[in-house]
N, C-alpha and C positions, 0 to 999 in steps of 0.2 A: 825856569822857563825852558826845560828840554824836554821833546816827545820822548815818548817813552811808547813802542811799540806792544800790544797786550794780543794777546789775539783769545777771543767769546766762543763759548759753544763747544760740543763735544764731537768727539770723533765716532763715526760708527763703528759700532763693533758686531761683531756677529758669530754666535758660535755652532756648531751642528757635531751629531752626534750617530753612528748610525752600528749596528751591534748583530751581528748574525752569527746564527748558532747552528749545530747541524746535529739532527740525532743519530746517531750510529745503530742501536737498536733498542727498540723499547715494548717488551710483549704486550705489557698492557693499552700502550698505544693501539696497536694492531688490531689483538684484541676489540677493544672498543671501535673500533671504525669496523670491521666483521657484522658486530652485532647491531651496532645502528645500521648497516645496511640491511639487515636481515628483517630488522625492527621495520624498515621503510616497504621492505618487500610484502611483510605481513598486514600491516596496514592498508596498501593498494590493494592486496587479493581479499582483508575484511570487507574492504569500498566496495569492489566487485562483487564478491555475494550479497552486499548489503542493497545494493542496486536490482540484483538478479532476484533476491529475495521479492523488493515491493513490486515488482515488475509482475512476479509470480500471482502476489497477491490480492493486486488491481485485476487482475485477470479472473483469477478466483471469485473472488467479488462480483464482478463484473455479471462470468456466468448464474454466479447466486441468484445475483435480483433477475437475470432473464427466464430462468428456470420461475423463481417465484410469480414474476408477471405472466407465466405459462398456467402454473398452477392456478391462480387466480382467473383467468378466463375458463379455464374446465371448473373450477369451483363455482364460477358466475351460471355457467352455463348449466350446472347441476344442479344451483342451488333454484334458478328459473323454471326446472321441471319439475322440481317438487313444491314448488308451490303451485305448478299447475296441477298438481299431483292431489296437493292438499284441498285443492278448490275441487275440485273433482268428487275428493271422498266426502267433502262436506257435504254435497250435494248427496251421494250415495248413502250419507248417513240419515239422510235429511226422510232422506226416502227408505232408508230400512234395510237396505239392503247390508251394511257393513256394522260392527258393531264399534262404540265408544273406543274400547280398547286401540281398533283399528285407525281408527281417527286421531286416536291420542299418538300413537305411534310416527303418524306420515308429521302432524304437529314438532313430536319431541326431534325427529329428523331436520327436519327442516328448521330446527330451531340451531341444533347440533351445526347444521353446514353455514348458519350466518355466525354460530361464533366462532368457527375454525374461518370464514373469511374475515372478520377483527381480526382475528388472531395473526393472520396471512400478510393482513394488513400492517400492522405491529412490523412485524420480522421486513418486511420489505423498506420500510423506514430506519428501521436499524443497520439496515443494508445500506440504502443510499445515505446513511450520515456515515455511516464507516466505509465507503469508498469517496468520500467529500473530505472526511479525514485521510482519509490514505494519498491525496491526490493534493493534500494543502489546501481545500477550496472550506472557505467560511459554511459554518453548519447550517446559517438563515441564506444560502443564495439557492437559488433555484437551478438544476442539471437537467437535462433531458438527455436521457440515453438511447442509441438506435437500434433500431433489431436486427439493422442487418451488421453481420462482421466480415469483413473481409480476410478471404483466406490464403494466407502467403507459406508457401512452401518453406518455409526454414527448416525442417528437420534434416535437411541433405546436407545446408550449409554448414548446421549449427551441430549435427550430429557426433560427437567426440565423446564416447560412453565410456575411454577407456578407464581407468579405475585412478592413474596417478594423475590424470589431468582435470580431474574432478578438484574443485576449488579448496571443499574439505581438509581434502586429502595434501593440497599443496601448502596448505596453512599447517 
């Protein structure tokens, strides 16, 4: 019949550890942080021209189909005068005055300027899907592009021809 004092449970313990090192020199270290920076450098001036480049080529583009939408109204507007052209000689044939060959001629013309306008036509769709591509925009959505462009002075700003600051040439 005597207590007996016990005592439950553990004690916290707790250990830490902590280990620092110093390099005194290491080439290949150096080395390697050199060329990953250089690597990092080469990269942003790719991004840059890669940028510079689509920027170029949207432009490109751009003028393409406004050139072609040019062509096609002087095509429309030629191809409108020979068939008044042809209506004319049918008439002129009709009456004696011009012979078959001549008639076949203003015909094979006029046959000539409506498949160079297909044709015009063709190239001008290949256009707008390749600047729908160039621009990220889905090949079935519909673009209207403007005639007019607005003309901003950059060449003063942007004007830096020298040879080593050419992007190329820094990569």
């Amino acid at each position: 019949g005597t207590m007996v004092p016990i005592q439950l449970g553990t004690k916290y313990n707790a250990t830490a550890g902590i280990q620092a090192g110093q390099m005194i020199y290491d080439a290949s270290y150096f080395a390697s942080v050199r060329l990953f920076k250089k690597a990092c450098e080469i990269s942003n001036l790719s991004m840059e021209q890669a940028k510079e480049e689509l920027a170029f080529n949207l432009a490109q583009m751009y003028l393409f189909i406004q050139t072609t939408n040019e062509q096609l109204v002087l095509l429309d507007s030629n191809l409108a005068a020979f068939q008044k052209i042809h209506g004319y000689s049918e008439q002129h044939y009709s009456n004696g005055f011009i012979l078959k060959a001549d008639l076949d001629r203003v015909a094979v013309a006029t046959n000539n300027l409506e498949t160079e306008r297909d044709n015009l036509l063709l190239v001008r769709n290949q256009q707008l899907n390749m600047l729908k591509y160039l621009m990220g925009i889905a090949p079935n959505r519909n673009i209207s592009l403007s005639d007019d462009m607005e003309i901003f002075n950059l060449s003063v700003m942007l004007a830096d021809t020298t040879f080593g600051n050419q992007i190329e040439m820094r990569i």
